[in-house]
TIVO-2410 file (N, C-alpha, C; in nm, 3 decimals):
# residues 154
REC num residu      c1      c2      c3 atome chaine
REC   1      X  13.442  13.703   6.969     N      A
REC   1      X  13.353  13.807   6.924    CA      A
REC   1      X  13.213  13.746   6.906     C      A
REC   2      X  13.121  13.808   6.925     N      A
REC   2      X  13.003  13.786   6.908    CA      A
REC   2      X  12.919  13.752   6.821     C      A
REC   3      X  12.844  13.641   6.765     N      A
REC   3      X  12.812  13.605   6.612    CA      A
REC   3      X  12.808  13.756   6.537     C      A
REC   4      X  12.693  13.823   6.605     N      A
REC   4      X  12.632  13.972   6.554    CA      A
REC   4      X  12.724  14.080   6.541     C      A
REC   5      X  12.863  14.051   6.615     N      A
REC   5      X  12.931  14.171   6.554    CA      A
REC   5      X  12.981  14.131   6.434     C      A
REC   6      X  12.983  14.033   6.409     N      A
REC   6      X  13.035  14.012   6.235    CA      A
REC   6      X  12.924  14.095   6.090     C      A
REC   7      X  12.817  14.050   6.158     N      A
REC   7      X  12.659  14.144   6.090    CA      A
REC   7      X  12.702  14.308   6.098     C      A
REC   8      X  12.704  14.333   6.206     N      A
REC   8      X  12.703  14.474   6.238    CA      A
REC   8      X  12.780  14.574   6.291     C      A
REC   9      X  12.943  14.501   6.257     N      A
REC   9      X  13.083  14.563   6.328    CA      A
REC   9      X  13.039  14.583   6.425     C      A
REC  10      X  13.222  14.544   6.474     N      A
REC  10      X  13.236  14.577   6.646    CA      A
REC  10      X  13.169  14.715   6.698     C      A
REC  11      X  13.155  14.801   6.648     N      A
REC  11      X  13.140  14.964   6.737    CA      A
REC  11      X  13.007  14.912   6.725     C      A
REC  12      X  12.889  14.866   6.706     N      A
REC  12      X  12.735  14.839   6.658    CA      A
REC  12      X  12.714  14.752   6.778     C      A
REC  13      X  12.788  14.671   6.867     N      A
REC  13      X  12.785  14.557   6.958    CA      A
REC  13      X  12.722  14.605   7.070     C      A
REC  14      X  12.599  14.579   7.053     N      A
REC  14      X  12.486  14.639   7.171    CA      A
REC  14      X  12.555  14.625   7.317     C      A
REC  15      X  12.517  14.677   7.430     N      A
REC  15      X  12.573  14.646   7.579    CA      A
REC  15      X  12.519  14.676   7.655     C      A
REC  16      X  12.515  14.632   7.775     N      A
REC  16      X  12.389  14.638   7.891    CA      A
REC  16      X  12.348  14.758   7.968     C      A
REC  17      X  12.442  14.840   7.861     N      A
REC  17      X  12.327  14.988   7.929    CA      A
REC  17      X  12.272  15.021   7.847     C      A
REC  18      X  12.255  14.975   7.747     N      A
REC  18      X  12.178  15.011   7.636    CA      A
REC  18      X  12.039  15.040   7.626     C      A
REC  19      X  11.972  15.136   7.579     N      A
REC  19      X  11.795  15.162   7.593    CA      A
REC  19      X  11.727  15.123   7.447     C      A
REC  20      X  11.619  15.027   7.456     N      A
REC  20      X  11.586  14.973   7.373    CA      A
REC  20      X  11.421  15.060   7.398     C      A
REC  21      X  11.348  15.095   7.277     N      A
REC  21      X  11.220  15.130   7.295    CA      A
REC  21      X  11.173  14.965   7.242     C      A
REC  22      X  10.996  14.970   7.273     N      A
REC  22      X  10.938  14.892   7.196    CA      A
REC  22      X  10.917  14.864   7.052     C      A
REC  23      X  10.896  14.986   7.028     N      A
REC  23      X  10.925  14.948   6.852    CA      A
REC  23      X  11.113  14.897   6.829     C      A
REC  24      X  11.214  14.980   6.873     N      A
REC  24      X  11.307  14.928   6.846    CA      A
REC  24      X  11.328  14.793   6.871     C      A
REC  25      X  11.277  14.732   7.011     N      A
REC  25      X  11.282  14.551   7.022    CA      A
REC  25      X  11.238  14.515   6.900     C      A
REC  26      X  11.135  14.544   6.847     N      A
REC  26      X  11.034  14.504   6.725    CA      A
REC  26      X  11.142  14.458   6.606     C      A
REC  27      X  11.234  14.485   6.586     N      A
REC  27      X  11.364  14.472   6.492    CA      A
REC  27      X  11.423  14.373   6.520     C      A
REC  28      X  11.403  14.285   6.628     N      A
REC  28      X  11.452  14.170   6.672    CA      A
REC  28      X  11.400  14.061   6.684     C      A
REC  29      X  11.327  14.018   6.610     N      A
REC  29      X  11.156  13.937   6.615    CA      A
REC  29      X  11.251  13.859   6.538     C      A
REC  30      X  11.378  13.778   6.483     N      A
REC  30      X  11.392  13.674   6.393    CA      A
REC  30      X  11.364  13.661   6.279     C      A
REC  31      X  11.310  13.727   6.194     N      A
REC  31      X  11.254  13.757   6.127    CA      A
REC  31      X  11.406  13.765   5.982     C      A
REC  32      X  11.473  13.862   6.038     N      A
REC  32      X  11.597  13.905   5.932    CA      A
REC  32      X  11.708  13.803   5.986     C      A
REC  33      X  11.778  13.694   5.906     N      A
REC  33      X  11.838  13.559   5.925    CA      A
REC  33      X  12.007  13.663   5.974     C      A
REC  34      X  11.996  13.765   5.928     N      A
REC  34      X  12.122  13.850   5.939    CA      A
REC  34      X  12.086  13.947   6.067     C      A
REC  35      X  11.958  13.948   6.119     N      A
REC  35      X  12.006  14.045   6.263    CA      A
REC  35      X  11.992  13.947   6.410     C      A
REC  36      X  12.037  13.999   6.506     N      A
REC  36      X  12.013  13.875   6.628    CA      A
REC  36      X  11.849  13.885   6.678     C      A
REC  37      X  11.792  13.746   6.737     N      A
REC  37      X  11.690  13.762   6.808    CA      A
REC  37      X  11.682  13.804   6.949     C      A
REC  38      X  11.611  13.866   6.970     N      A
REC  38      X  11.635  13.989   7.147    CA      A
REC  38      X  11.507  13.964   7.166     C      A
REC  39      X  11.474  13.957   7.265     N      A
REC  39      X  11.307  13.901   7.399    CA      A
REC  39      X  11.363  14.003   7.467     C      A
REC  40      X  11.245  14.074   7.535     N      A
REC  40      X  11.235  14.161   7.679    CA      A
REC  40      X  11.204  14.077   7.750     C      A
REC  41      X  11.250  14.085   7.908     N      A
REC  41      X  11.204  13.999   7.997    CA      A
REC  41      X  11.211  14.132   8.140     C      A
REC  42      X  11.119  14.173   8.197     N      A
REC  42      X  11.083  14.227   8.345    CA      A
REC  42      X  11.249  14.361   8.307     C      A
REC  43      X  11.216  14.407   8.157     N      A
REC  43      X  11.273  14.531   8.173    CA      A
REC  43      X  11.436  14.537   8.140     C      A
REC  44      X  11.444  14.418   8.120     N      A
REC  44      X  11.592  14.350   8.038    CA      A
REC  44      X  11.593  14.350   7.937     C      A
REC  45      X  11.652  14.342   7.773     N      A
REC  45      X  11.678  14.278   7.670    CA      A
REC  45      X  11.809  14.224   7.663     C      A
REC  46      X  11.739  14.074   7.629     N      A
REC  46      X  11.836  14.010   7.594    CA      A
REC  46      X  11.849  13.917   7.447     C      A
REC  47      X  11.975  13.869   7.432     N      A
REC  47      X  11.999  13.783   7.283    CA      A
REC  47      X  12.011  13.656   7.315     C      A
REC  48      X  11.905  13.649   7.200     N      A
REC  48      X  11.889  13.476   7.232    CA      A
REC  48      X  11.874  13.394   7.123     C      A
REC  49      X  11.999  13.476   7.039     N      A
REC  49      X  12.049  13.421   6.922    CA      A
REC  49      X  12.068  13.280   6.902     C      A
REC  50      X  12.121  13.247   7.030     N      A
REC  50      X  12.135  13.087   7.023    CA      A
REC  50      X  12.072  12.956   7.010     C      A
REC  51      X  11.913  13.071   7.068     N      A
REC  51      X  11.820  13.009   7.033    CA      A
REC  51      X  11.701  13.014   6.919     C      A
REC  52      X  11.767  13.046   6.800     N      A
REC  52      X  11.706  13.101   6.705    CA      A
REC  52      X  11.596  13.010   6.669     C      A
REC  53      X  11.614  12.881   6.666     N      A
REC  53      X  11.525  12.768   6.620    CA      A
REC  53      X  11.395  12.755   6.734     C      A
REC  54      X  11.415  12.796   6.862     N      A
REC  54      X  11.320  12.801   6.953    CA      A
REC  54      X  11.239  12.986   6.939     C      A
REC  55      X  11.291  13.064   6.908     N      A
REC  55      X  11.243  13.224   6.917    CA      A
REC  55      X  11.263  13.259   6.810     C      A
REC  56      X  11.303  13.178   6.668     N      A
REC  56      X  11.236  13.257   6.610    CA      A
REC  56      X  11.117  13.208   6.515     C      A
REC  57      X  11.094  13.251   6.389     N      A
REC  57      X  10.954  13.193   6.314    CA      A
REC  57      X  10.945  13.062   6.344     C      A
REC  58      X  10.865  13.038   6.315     N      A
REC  58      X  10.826  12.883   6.397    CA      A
REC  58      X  10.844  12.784   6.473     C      A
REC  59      X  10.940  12.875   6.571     N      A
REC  59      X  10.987  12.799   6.679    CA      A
REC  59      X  10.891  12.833   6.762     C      A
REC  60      X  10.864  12.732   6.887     N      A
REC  60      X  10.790  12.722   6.977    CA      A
REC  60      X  10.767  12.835   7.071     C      A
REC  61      X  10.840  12.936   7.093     N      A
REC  61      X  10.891  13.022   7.162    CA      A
REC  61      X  10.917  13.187   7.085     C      A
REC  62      X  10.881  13.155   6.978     N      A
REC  62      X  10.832  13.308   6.888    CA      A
REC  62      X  10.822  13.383   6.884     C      A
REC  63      X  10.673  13.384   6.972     N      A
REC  63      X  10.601  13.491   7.049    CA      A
REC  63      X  10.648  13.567   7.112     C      A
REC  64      X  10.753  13.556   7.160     N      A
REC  64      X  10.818  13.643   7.279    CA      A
REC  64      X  10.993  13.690   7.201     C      A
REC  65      X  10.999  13.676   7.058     N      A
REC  65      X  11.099  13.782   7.010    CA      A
REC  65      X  11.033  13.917   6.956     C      A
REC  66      X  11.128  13.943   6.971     N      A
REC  66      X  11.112  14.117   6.950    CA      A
REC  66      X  11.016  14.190   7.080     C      A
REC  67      X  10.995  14.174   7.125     N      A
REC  67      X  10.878  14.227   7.264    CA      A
REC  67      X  10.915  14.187   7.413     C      A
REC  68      X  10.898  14.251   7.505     N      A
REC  68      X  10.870  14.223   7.642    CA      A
REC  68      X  10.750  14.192   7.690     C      A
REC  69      X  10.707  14.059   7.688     N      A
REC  69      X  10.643  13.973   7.703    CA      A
REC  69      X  10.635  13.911   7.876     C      A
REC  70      X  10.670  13.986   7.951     N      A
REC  70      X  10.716  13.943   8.076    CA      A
REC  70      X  10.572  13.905   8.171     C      A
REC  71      X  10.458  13.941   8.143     N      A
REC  71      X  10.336  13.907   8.229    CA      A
REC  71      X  10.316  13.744   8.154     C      A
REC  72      X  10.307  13.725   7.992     N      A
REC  72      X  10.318  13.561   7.972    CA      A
REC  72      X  10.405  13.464   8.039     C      A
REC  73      X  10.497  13.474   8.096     N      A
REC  73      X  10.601  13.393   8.138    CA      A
REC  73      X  10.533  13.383   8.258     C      A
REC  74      X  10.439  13.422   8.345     N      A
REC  74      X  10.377  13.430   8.465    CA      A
REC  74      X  10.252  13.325   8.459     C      A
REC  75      X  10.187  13.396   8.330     N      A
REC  75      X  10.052  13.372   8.309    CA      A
REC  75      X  10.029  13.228   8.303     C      A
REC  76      X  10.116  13.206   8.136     N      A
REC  76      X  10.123  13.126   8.061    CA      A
REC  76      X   9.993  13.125   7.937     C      A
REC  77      X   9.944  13.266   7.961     N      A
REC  77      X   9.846  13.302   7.852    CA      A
REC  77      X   9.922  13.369   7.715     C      A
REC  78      X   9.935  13.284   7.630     N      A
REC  78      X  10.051  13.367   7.502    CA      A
REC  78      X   9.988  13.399   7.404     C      A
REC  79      X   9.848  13.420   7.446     N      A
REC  79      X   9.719  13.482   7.380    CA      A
REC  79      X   9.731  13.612   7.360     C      A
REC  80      X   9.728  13.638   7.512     N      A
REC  80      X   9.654  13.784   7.536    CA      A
REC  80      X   9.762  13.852   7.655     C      A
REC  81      X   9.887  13.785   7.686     N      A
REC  81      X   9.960  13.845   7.799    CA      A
REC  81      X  10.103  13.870   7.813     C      A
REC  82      X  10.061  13.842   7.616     N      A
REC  82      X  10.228  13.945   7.579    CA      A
REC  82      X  10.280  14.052   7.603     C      A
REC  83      X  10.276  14.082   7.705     N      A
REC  83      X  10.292  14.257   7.750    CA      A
REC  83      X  10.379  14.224   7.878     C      A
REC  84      X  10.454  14.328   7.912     N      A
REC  84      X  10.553  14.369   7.995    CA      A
REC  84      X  10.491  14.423   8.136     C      A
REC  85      X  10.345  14.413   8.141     N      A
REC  85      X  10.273  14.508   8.273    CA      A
REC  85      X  10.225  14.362   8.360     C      A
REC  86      X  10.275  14.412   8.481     N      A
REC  86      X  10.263  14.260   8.574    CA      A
REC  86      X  10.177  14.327   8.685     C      A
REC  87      X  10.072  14.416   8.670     N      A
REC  87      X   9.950  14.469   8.751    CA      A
REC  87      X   9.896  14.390   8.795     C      A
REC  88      X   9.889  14.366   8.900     N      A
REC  88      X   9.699  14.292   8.941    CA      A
REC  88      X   9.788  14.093   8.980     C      A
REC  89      X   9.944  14.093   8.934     N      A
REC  89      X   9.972  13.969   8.993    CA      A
REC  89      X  10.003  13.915   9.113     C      A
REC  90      X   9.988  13.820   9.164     N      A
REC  90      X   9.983  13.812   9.318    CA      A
REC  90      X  10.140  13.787   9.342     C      A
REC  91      X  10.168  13.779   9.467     N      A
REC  91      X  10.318  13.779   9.538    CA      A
REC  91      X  10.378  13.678   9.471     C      A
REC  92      X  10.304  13.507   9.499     N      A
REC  92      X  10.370  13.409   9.456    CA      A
REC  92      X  10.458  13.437   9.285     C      A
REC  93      X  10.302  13.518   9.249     N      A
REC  93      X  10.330  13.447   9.071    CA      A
REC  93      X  10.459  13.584   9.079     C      A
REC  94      X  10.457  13.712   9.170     N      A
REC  94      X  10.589  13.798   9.125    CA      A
REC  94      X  10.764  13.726   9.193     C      A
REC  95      X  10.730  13.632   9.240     N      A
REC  95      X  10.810  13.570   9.308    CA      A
REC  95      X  10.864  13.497   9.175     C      A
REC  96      X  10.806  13.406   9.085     N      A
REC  96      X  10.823  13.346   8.953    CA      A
REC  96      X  10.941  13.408   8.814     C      A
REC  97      X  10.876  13.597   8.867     N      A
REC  97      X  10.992  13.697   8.741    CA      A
REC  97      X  11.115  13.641   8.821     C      A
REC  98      X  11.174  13.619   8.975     N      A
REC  98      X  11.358  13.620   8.998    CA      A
REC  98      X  11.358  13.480   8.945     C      A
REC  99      X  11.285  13.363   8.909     N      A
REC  99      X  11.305  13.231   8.824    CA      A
REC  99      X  11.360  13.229   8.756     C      A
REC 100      X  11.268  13.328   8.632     N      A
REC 100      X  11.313  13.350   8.509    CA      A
REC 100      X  11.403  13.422   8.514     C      A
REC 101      X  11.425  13.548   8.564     N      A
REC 101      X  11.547  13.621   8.582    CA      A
REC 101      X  11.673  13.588   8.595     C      A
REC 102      X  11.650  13.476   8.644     N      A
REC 102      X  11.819  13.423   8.691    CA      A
REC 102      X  11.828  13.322   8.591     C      A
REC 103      X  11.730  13.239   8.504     N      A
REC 103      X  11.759  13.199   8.396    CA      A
REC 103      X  11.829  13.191   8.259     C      A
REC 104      X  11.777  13.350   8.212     N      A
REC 104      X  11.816  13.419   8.161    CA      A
REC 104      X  11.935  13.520   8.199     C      A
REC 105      X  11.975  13.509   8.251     N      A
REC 105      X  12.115  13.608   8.375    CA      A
REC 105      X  12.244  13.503   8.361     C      A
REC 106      X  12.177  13.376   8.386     N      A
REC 106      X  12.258  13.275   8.413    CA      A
REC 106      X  12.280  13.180   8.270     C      A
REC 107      X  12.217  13.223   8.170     N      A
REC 107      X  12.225  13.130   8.070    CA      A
REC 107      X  12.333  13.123   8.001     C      A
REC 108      X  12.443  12.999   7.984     N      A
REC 108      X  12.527  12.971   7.922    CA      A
REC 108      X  12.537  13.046   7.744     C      A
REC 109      X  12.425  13.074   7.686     N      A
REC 109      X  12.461  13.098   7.522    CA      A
REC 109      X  12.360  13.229   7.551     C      A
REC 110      X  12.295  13.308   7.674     N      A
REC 110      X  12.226  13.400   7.581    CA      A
REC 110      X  12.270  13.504   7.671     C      A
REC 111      X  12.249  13.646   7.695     N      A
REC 111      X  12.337  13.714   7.744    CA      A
REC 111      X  12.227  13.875   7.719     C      A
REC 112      X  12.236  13.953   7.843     N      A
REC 112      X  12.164  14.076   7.837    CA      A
REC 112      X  12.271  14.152   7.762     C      A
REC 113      X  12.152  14.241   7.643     N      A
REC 113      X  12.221  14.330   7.566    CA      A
REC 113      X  12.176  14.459   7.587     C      A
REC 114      X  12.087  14.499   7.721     N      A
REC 114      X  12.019  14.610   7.736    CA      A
REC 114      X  11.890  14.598   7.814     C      A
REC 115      X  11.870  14.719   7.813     N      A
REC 115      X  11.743  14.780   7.884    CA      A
REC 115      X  11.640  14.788   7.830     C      A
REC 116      X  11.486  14.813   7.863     N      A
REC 116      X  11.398  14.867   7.828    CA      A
REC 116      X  11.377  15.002   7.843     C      A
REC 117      X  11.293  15.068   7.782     N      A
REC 117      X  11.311  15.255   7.821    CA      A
REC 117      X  11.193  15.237   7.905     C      A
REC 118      X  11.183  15.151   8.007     N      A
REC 118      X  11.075  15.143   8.111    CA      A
REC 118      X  11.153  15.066   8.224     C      A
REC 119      X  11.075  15.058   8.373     N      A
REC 119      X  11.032  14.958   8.432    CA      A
REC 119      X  10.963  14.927   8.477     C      A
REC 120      X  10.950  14.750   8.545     N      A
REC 120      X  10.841  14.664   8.542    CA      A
REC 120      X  10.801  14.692   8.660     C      A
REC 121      X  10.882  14.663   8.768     N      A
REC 121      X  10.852  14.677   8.868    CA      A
REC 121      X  10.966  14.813   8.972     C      A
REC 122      X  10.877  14.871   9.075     N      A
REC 122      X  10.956  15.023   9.080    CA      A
REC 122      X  10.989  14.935   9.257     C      A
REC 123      X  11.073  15.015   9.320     N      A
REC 123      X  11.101  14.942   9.452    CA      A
REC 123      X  11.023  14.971   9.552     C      A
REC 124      X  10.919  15.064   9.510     N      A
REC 124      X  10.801  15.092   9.617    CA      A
REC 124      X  10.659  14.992   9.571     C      A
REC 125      X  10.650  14.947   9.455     N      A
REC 125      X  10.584  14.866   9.424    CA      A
REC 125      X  10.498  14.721   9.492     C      A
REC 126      X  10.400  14.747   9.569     N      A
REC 126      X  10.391  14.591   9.652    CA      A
REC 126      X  10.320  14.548   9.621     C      A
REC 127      X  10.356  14.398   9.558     N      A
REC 127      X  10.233  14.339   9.457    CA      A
REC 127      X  10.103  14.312   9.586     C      A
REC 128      X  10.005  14.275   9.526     N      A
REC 128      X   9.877  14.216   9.549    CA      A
REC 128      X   9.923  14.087   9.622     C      A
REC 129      X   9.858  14.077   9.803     N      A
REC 129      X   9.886  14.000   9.864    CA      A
REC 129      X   9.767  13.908   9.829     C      A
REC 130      X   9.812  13.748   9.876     N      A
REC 130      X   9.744  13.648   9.828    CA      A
REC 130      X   9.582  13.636   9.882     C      A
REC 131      X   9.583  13.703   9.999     N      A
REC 131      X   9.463  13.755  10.104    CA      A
REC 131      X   9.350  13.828  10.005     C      A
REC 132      X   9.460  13.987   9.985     N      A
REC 132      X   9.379  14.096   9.893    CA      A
REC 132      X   9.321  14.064   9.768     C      A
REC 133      X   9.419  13.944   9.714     N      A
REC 133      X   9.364  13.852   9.553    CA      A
REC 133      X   9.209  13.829   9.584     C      A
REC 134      X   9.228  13.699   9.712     N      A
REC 134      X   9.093  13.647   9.695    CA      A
REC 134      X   9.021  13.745   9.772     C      A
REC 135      X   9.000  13.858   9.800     N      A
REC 135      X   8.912  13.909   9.869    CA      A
REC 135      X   8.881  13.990   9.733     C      A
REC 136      X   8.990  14.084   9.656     N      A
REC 136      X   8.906  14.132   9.547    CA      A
REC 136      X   8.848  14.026   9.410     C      A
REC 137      X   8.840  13.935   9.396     N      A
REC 137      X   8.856  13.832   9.267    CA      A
REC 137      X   8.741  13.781   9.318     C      A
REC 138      X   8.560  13.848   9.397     N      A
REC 138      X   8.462  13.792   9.420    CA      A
REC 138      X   8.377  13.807   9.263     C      A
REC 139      X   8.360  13.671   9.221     N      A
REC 139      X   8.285  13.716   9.082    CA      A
REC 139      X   8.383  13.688   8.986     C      A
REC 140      X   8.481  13.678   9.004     N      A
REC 140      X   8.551  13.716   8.862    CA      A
REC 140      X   8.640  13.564   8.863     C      A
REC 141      X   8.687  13.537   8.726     N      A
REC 141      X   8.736  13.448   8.729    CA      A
REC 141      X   8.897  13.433   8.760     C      A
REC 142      X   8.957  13.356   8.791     N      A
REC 142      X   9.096  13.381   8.878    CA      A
REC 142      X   9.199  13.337   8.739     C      A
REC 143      X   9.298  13.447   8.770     N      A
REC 143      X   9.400  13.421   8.680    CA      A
REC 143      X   9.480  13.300   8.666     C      A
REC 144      X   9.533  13.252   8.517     N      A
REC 144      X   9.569  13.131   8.553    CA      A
REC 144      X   9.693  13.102   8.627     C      A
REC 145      X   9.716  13.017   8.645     N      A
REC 145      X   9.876  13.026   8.774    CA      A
REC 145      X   9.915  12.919   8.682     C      A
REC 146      X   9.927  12.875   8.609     N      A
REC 146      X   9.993  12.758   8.528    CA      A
REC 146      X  10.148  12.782   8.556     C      A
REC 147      X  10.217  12.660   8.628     N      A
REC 147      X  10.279  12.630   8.634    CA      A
REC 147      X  10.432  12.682   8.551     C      A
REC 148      X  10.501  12.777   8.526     N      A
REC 148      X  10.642  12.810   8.446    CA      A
REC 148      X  10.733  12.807   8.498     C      A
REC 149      X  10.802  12.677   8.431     N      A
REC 149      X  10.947  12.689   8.491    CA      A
REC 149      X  11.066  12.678   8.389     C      A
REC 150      X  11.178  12.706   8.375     N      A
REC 150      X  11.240  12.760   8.284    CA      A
REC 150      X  11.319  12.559   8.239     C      A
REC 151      X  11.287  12.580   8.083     N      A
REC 151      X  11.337  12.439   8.072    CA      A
REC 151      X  11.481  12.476   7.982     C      A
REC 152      X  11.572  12.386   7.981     N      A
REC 152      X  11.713  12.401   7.949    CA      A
REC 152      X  11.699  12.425   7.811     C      A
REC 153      X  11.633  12.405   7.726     N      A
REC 153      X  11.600  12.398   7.534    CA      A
REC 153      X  11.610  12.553   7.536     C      A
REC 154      X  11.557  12.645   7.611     N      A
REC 154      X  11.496  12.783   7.604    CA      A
REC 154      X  11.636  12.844   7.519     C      A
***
């Protein structure tokens, strides 16, 4: 059984069709030592209870409980690019969300508990080719591409 169904009985045991709003993620920020920590990732929620010491209060990785945070994991701006909208990113860096995706998909202790009541990306969706980047990005300064790759601590 699941740490959290002991918190919140078995019938309470979230599951992957589950629809999470944003404020409801917001309840999952680590914060309460008795509820699990849940990150959005590209329209997923998942528990990452296991990693409480990394997601939640003052763990390195914080920032990204309770919220879908899925354009930071791209960016690597955990400033300003906590948000779930991956507009305006080029092919490579949308190539980066199946990284993380399968990270989190594949992770031994953390496990999708649901949905977002959105999505990130729709299947008609075609990101910004690397061409169209630099042809519109005259003047402006270029987004950062910093390097993210999923390390085993997560």
């Amino acid at each position: 059984m699941r740490p959290y169904a002991l918190a919140f009985g078995a019938g309470n045991i979230p599951t992957p069709d589950r629809i999470f709003t944003a404020e409801e993620l917001l309840k999952y920020d680590g914060r309460d030592p008795d509820t699990p920590v849940y990150i959005g990732f590209n329209g997923f929620v998942y528990d990452v209870s296991a990693g409480r010491q990394f997601y939640g209060p003052g763990g390195g990785y914080a920032f990204f409980a309770g919220k879908d945070a899925t354009r930071a994991y791209i960016t690597g701006n955990f400033a300003e690019d906590l948000v779930p909208n991956v507009d305006g990113l080029r092919e490579n860096q949308l190539k980066e969300l199946k990284t993380w995706q399968d990270f989190y998909d594949s992770h031994a202790d953390y496990f999708r508990v649901g949905n977002m009541d959105y999505k990130i990306l729709e299947s008609d969706t075609k990101p910004e080719s690397e061409e169209a980047a630099a042809d519109n990005a005259e003047g402006e300064p270029e987004m950062s591409t910093k390097e993210t790759k999923p390390k085993s601590e997560l």
